[in-house]
C-alpha positions as CSV (number, residue, x, y, z in Angstrom):
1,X,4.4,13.5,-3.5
2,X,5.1,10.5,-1.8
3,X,8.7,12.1,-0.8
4,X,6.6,14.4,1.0
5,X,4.8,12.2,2.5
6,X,7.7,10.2,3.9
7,X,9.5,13.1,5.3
8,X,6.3,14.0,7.3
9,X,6.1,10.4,8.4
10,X,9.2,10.6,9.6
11,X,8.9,14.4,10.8
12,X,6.2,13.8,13.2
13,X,6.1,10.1,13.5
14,X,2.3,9.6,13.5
15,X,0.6,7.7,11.9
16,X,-1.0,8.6,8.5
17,X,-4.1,7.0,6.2
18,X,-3.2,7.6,2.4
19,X,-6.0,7.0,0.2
20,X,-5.0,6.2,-3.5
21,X,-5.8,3.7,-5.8
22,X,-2.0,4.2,-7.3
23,X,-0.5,0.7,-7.3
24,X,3.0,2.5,-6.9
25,X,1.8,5.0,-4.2
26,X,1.2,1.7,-2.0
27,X,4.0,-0.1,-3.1
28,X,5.9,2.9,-1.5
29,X,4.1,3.9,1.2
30,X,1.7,1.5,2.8
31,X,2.6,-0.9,6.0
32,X,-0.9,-2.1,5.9
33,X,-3.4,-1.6,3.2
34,X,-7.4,-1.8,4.0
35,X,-9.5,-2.2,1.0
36,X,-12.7,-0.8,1.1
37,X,-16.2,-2.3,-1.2
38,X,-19.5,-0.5,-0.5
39,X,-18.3,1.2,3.0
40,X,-17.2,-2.3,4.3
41,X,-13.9,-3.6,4.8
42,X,-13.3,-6.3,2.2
43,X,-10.0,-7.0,3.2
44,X,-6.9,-6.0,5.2
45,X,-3.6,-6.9,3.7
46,X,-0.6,-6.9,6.6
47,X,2.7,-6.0,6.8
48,X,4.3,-9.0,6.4
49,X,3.1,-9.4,2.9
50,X,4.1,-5.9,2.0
51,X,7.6,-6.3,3.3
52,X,7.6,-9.3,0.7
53,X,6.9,-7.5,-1.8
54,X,8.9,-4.4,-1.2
55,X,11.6,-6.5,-1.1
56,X,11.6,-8.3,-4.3
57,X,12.6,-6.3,-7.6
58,X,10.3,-3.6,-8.7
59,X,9.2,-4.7,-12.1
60,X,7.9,-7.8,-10.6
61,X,6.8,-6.4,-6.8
62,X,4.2,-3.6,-8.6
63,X,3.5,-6.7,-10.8
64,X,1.9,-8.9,-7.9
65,X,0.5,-5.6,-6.3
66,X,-1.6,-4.9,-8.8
67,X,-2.5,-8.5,-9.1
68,X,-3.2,-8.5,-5.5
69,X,-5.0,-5.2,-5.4
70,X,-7.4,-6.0,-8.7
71,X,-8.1,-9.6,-6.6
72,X,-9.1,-7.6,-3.9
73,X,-11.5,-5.0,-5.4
74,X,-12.6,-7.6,-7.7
């Protein structure tokens, strides 16, 4: 799926919400990831922190996403 979704992106060059609660999904997809709690946003996590951890090796990238993701649904 998220092949799909990246030749769409890239297709039509819009810009596209993707709800999942998939750690890897948003480790592959997201620029900016907005978490919602009760309607509200709790908290927006940019770019530049995603860049950081797409860079970094997988094992330990979807390690500090789901650590960052479980702090911010917590």
């Amino acid at each position: 799926m998220r092949k799909e979704l990246r030749a769409y992106q890239a297709r039509f060059r819009i810009p596209m919400v993707v709800i999942t609660h998939d750690p890897d999904d948003v480790a592959e997809l997201a620029e900016e990831i907005v978490v919602l709690r009760g309607g509200q946003v709790s908290r927006v996590i940019g770019e530049d922190l995603l860049d950081k951890l797409q860079r970094e090796p997988a094992r330990a990238a979807n390690g500090q996403l789901r650590s960052l993701l479980a702090e911010a649904t917590s």
